[in-house]
N, C-alpha and C positions, 0 to 999 in steps of 0.2 A: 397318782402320787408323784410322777417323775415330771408331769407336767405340773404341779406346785413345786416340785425342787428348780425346777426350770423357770419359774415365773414365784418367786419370793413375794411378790407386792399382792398378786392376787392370793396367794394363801394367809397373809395375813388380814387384807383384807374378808375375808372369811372366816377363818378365827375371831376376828374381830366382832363379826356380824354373829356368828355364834355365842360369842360374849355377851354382848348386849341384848340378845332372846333371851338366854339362862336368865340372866341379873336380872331382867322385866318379867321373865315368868314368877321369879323368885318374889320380886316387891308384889306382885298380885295377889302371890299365894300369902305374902305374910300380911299383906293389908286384909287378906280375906280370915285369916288367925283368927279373930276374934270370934267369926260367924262359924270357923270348925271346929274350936274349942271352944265355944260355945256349951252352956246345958242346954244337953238334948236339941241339940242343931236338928233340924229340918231336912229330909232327904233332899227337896226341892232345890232349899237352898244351897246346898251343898252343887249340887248339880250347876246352876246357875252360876255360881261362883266359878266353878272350876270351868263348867262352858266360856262364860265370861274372859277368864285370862288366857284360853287355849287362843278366844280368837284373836285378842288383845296382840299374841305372842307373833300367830298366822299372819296381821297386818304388819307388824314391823319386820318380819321377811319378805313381808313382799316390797315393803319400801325401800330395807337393806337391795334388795336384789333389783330394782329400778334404780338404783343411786350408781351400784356398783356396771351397772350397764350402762347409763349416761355416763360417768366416770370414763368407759371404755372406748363409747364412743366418741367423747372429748379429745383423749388420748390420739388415735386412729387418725382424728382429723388436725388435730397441734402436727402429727410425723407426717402426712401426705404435705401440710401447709409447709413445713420445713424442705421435703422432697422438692418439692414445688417450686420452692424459693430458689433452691440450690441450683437447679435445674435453667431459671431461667437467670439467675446469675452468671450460668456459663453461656448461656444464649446472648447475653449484652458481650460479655467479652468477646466472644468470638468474632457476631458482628462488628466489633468496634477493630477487630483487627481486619476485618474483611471492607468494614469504608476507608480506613485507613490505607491500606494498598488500592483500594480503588482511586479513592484523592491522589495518589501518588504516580498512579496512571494515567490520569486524566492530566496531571499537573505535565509530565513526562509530552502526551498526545499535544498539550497545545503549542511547548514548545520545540514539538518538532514540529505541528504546521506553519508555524511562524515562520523557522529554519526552510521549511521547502518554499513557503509565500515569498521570502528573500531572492533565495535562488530560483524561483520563479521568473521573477521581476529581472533579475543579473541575468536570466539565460534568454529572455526576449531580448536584450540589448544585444548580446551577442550574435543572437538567429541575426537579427536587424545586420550585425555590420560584417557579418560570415556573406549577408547574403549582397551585401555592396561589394563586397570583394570577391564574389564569384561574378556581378555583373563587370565588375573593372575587369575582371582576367580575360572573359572573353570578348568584351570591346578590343582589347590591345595583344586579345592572340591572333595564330595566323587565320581567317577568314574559311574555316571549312562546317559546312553544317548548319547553316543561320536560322534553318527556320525550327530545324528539332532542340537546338538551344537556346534560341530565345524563347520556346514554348516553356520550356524548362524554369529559364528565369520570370518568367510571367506566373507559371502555376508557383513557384514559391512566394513571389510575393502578395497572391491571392491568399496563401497558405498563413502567411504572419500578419495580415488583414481581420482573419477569421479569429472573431475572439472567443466562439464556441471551443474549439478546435484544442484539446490537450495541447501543453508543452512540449512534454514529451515525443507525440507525433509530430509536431510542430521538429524538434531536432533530428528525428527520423530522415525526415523529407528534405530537411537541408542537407544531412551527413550522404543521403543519398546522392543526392545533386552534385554535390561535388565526387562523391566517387564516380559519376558516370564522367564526368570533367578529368578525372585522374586519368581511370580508364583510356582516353583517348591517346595518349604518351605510350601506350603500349601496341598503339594497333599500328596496322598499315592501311590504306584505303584509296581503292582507284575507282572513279567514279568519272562520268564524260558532264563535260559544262562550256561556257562559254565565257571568253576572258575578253578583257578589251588591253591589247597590246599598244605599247608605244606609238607614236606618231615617228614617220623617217622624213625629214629634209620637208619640216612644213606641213606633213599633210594629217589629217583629221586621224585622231586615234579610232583603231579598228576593231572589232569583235571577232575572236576566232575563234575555232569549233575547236574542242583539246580533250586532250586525257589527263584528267587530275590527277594527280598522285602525291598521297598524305604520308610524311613519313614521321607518324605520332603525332609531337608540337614542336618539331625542330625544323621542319622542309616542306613546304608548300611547292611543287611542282607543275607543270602543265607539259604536254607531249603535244604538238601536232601530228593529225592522223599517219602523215607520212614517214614520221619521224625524222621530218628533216630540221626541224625547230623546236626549241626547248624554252621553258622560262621558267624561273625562280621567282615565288613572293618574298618580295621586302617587306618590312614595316616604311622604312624611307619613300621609296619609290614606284611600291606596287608591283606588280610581274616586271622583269625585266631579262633581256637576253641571256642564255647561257652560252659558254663558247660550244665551239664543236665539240671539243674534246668532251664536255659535262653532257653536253644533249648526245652522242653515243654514248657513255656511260649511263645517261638515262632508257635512254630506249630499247642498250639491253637488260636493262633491268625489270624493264615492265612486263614482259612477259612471265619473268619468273615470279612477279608480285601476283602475279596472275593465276598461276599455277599454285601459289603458296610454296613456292622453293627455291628461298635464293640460296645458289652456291658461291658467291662471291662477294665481297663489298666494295660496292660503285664509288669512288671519289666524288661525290657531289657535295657543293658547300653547304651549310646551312644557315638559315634564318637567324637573324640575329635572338639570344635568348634571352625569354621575361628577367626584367630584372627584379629583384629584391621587394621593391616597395610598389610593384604591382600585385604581390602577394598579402600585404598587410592590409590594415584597412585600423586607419586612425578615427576617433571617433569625431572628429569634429571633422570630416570629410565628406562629402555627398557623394553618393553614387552616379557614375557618367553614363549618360543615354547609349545604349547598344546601339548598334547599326541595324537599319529594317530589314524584316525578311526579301531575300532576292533569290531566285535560280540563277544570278547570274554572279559571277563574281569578281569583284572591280578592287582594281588596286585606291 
């Protein structure tokens, strides 16, 4: 009973189907009227009649109750089809917001490869004239090192050659190179070599046997073993004599470069300093040919 309070359609439809059995039993019975009130009706037919509209009654329940199950199952399948619908109505919207932030992504992703392909393109120009302007610097600094900095300048410009070869590594290797260039402004360095001194009064310039001594990039030096000779490089003029007074202040000094302890600071002059626009590097400029590797080192 509480499941027909609960479900109104199928109780009437039930009532309904019970209606229509009564009302068809009824027209049977009265259509059969004549054969029961009949004179002296027949047991037989009596029987037959009444057999008759029981099953007459039997098949319209059974039809009601096939109707009312198709019906049912009609129903059942109209709400899954609506569920159904509903369902993949939220399935388009959703996707439709999920291409949409993807489009929006993608749209994002190319213009920023665009943006790196730009600054691609701007930072090989640059690598390009960073790296002229570290070959100027060392053409026209003072001559210490030729062959482990020109190897230097040779592997970068293998380096900006290589179109395999990331960008980015690509500025690595130049940002390197010149810091080991910077580097050099900070150190001291005595190392033995062979200079070719002036000529005196006519005669053929000399090679002498020296003690180099780097002070950074400002003072290129040379000792004679006995320390009785001293010479400064010029950019002008190549080694050239220092007085006495500069070659003792040199010669005490190199022991203590030596030891790594200087307690005092030697008045010695210095090289004239890079100027300005051997630091830049304008782009419609070429790069000047370094000087060849030598062990030896010549004004």
């Amino acid at each position: 009973m509480n499941r027909l309070i609960h479900r109104p359609h199928i109780a009437f439809t039930q009532l309904g189907r019970s209606l229509v059995a009564t009302g068809f039993l009824l027209y049977t019975l009265l259509g059969a009227a004549p054969v029961l009130f009949a004179a002296n009706p027949s047991p037989e037919k009596v029987m037959d009649t009444v057999t008759s509209a029981i099953a007459i009654e039997k098949s319209g329940q059974e039809r009601g109750r096939q109707w009312e199950e198709a019906q049912a199952r009609m129903l059942e399948e109209i709400r899954q089809a609506r569920l159904e619908a509903a369902w993949y109505a939220l399935q388009v919207e959703t996707f439709t917001r999920y291409v949409e932030t993807a489009r929006q992504r993608v749209t994002m992703q190319l213009q920023t490869q665009k943006e790196l392909e730009r600054m691609e393109a701007e930072l090989e120009g640059e690598l390009l004239l960073a790296t002229q302007a570290l070959e100027k610097l060392v053409a026209q600094d003072i001559p210490f090192l030729p062959e482990e900095r020109q190897r230097r300048l040779d592997f970068l410009q293998k380096t900006l050659g290589d179109y395999e070869l990331a960008s980015a590594e690509k500025l690595r290797r130049v940002l390197e190179a010149m810091q080991a260039e910077y580097s050099y402004g900070n150190t001291v360095d005595l190392s033995p070599g062979i200079i070719s001194v002036p000529a005196q009064s006519g005669k053929e310039p000399s090679s002498q046997s020296v003690t180099i001594v780097r002070a950074g990039r400002v003072g290129l030096y040379a000792l004679a073993p006995d320390s009785s000779r001293a010479w400064i490089w010029t950019r002008e003029h190549g080694f050239r004599p220092l007085t006495e007074t500069e070659t003792g202040e040199l010669a005490r000094v190199t022991p203590m470069l030596e030891a790594k302890s200087v307690r005092f600071l030697p008045a010695l002059p210095f090289a004239a300093p890079l100027t300005d626009t051997i630091l830049s590097y304008p782009a419609a400029e070429q790069p000047m040919d370094v000087r060849p590797n030598s062990t030896e080192v010549k004004p």
